[in-house]
C-alpha positions as CSV (number, residue, x, y, z in Angstrom):
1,X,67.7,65.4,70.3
2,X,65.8,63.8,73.0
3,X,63.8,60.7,72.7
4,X,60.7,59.4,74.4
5,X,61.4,56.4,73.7
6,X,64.9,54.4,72.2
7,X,65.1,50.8,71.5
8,X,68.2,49.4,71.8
9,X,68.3,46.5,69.2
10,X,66.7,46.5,65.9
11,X,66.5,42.8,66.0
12,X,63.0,40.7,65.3
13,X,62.1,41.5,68.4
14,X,62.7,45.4,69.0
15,X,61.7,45.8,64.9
16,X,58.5,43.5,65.3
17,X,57.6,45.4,68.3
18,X,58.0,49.1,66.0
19,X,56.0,47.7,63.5
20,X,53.4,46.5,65.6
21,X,53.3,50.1,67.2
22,X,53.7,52.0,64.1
23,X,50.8,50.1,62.3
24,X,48.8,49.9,65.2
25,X,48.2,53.9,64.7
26,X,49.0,54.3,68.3
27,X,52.7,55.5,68.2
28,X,51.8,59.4,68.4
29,X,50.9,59.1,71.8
30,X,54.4,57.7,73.3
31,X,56.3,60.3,71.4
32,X,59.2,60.4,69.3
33,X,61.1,56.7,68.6
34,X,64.4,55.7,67.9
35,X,66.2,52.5,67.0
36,X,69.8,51.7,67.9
37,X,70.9,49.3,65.8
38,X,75.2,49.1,65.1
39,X,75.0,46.7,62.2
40,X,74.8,48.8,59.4
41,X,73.3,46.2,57.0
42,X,70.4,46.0,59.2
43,X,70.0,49.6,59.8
44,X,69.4,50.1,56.1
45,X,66.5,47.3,56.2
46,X,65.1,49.4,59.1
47,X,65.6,53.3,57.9
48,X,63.8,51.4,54.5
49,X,61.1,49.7,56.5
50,X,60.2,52.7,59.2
51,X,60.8,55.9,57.0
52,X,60.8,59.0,58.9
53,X,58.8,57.5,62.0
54,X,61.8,56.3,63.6
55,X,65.2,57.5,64.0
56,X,68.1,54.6,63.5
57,X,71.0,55.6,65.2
58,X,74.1,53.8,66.3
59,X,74.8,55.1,69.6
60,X,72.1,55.3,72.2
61,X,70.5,58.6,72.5
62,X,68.9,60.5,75.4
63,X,66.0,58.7,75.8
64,X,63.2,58.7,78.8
65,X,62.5,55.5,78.2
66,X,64.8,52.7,77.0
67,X,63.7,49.4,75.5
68,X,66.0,46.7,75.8
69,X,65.7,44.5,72.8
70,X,68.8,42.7,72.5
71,X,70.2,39.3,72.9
72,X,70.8,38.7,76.3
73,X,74.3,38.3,75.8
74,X,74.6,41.8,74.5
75,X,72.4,43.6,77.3
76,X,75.0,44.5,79.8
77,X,76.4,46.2,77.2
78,X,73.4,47.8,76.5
79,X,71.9,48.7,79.6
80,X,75.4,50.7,80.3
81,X,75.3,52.7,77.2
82,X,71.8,53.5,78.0
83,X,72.3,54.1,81.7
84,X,75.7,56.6,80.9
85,X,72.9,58.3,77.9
86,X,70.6,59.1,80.6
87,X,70.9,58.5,84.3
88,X,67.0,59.5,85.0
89,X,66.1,56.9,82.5
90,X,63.7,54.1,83.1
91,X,64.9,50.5,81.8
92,X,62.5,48.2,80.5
93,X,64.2,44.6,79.4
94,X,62.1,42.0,77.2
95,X,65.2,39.5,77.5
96,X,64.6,35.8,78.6
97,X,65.7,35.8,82.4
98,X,67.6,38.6,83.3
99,X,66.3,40.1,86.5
100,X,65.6,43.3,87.7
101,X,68.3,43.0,90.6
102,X,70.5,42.3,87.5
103,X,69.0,45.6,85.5
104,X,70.0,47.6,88.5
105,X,72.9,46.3,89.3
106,X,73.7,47.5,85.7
107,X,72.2,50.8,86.1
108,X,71.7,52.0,89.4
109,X,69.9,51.0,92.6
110,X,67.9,53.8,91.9
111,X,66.7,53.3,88.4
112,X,63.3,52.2,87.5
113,X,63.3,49.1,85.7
114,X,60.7,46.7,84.1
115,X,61.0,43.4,82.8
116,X,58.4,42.3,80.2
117,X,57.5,39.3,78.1
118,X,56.0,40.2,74.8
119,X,55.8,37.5,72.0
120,X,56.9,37.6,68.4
121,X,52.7,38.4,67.6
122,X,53.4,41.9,68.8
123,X,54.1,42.4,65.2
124,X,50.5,41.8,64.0
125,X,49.3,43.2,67.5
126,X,48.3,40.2,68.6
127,X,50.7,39.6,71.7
128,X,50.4,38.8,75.1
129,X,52.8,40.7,77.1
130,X,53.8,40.1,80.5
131,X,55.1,43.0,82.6
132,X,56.8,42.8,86.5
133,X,58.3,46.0,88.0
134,X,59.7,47.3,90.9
135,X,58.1,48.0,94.0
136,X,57.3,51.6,94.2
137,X,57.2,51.9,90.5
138,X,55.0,55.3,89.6
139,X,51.5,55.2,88.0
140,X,53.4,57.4,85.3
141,X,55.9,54.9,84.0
142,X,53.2,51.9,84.6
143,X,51.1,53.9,82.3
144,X,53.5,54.0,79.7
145,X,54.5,51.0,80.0
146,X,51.0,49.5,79.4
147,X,50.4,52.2,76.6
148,X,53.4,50.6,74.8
149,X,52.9,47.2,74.8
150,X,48.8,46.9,74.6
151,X,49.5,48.4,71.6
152,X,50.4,45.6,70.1
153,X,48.3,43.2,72.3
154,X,47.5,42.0,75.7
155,X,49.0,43.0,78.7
156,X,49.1,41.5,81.9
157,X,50.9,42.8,85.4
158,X,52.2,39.9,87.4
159,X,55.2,39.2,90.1
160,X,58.6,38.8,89.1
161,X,58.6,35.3,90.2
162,X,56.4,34.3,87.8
163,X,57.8,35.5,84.7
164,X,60.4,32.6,83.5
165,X,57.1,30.8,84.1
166,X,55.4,33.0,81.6
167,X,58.0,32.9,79.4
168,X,58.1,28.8,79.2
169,X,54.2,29.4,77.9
170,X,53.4,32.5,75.9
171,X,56.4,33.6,75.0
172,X,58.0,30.2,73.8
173,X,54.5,29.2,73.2
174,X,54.0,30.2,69.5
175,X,57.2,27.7,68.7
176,X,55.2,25.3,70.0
177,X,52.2,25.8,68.0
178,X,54.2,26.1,64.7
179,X,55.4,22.7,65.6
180,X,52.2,21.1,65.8
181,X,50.9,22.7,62.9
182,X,53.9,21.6,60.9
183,X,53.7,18.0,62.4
184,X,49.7,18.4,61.1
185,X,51.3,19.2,57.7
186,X,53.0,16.8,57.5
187,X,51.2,14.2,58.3
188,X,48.3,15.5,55.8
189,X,50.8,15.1,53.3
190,X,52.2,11.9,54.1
191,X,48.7,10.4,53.8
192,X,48.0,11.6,50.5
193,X,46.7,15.7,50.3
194,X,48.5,18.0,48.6
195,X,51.2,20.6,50.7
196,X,49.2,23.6,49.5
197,X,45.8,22.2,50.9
198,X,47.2,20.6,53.7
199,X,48.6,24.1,54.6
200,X,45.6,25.8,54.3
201,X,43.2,23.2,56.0
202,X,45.8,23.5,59.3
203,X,46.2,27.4,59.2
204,X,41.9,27.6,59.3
205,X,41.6,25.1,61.4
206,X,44.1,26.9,64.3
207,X,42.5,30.4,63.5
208,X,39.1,28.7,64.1
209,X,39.7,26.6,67.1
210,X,41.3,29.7,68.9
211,X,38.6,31.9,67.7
212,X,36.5,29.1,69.6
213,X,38.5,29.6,72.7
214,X,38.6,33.2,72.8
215,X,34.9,34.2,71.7
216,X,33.0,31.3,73.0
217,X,34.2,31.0,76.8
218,X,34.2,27.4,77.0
219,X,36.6,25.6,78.9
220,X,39.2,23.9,76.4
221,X,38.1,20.3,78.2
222,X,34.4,21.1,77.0
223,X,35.6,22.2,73.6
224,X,37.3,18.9,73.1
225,X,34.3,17.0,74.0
226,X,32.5,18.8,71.7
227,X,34.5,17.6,68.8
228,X,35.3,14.0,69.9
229,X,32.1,11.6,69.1
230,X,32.1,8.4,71.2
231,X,34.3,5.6,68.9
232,X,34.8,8.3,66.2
233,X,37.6,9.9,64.1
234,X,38.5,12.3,67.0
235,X,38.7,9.8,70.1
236,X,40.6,7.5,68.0
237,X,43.6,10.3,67.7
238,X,43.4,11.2,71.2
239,X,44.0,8.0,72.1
240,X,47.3,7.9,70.4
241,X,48.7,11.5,70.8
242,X,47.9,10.6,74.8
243,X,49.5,7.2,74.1
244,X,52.3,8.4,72.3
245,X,52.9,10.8,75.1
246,X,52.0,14.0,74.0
247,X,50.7,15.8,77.3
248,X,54.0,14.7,79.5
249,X,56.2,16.2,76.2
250,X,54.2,19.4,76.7
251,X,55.1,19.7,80.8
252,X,58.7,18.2,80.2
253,X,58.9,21.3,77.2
254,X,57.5,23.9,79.9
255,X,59.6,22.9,82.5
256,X,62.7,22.5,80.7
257,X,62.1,26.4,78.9
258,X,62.2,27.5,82.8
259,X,64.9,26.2,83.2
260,X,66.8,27.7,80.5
261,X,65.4,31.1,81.6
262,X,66.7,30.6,84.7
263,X,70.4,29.6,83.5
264,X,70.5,32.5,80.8
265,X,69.5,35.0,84.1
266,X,72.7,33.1,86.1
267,X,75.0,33.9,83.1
268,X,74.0,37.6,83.1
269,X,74.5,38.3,86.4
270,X,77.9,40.5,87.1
């Protein structure tokens, strides 16, 4: 059987990017699915969790499309099985740093591959997806492409020399945010409130300052102000996050996710 679509590795990732398409209502449209996954554990938690919408398999299939979803570590592997599968294939990678020179290299020079950067939202649809492609890449497989992953959020199309960039922010980014929001939690609790209110106080109060980004179009500077009364509450723990550093931890963090990115890309290389 043929596949429109095969993801190789059932991961979080390649699973929480199913899910997100299977709930989203949208999977009809891109055909049939498939997951490979080769540890059999896991590929009873996924036949349980996707039913008769997706095909787990252990081998890849003949697929039009392939979506690479492992570690990168495991993606040479991957990309082979895929490539010897289906030499007319088109390659799309979501792994941290590995290049398109390196998907082809892999593959062919010929083959049409696509890196992306989804986040972990996907599975709730609420990602932000970054996708860079070859030159020359047909309005067909950019259509797909986009098809696939605004189903389970945002999509944007930049160059290939932005995307470790990308990946520092949005898709590292929600660890970031859970660390704040645990660090919030903890200090509610280490003055006093209970973990069950302090937990729900900082899960509202994320959900409603992003609602006030996204829906309001004020500039996050303007929003700030708006909540900081001269010699009040606010100003007085801005002072100290900004004295204790918290803005040069944030570009050190960005910069130093880049630079991973790049180093896992130098270890994948052939």
């Amino acid at each position: 059987m043929e596949f429109e679509l095969a993801v190789i590795g059932g991961g979080k990732m390649g699973a929480g990017i199913l899910r997100g398409l299977l709930d989203s209502g949208r999977s009809e449209v891109l055909g049939t699915l498939a997951v490979v996954e080769r540890n059999e554990l896991r590929a009873e938690v996924l036949r349980s969790d996707f039913g008769t919408h997706v095909a787990v398999i252990d081998t890849a299939p003949k697929a039009t499309y392939y979506l690479i979803a492992t570690k990168p570590s495991d993606l040479p592997q991957a990309v082979k099985d895929a490539y010897r599968a289906n030499r007319e294939a088109v390659f799309i990678s979501i792994a941290a740093g590995v290049t398109l020179e390196t998907l082809h290299e892999l593959s062919s020079e010929s083959s049409t591959c696509v890196r992306v950067m989804p986040n972990t939202a996907a599975t709730l649809q609420r990602s932000i997806s970054a996708v860079a492609v070859d030159d020359g890449t047909t309005g067909e497989v950019l259509e797909f492409v986009e098809r696939l992953f605004r189903s389970v959020g945002d999509v944007v199309f930049i160059s290939e020399s932005k995307i470790d960039l990308v990946t520092a922010v949005s898709g590292s980014g929600p660890a970031y945010l859970y660390l704040l929001a645990e660090a919030l939690e903890d200090a509610a609790v280490s003055v006093g409130l209970p973990f069950e209110l302090a937990s729900r106080l900082v899960q509202q109060t994320l959900v409603g300052a992003s609602h006030m980004y996204l829906e309001t179009g004020k500039d996050l500077r303007v929003l700030k102000r708006e909540v900081t009364s001269p010699g009040g509450t606010t100003a007085a723990a801005l002072i100290e996050l900004e004295r204790c550093g918290l803005r040069a931890a944030v570009y050190d963090a960005i910069r130093a996710a880049i630079r991973r990115a790049e180093e896992i890309g130098k270890k994948t290389q052939l």
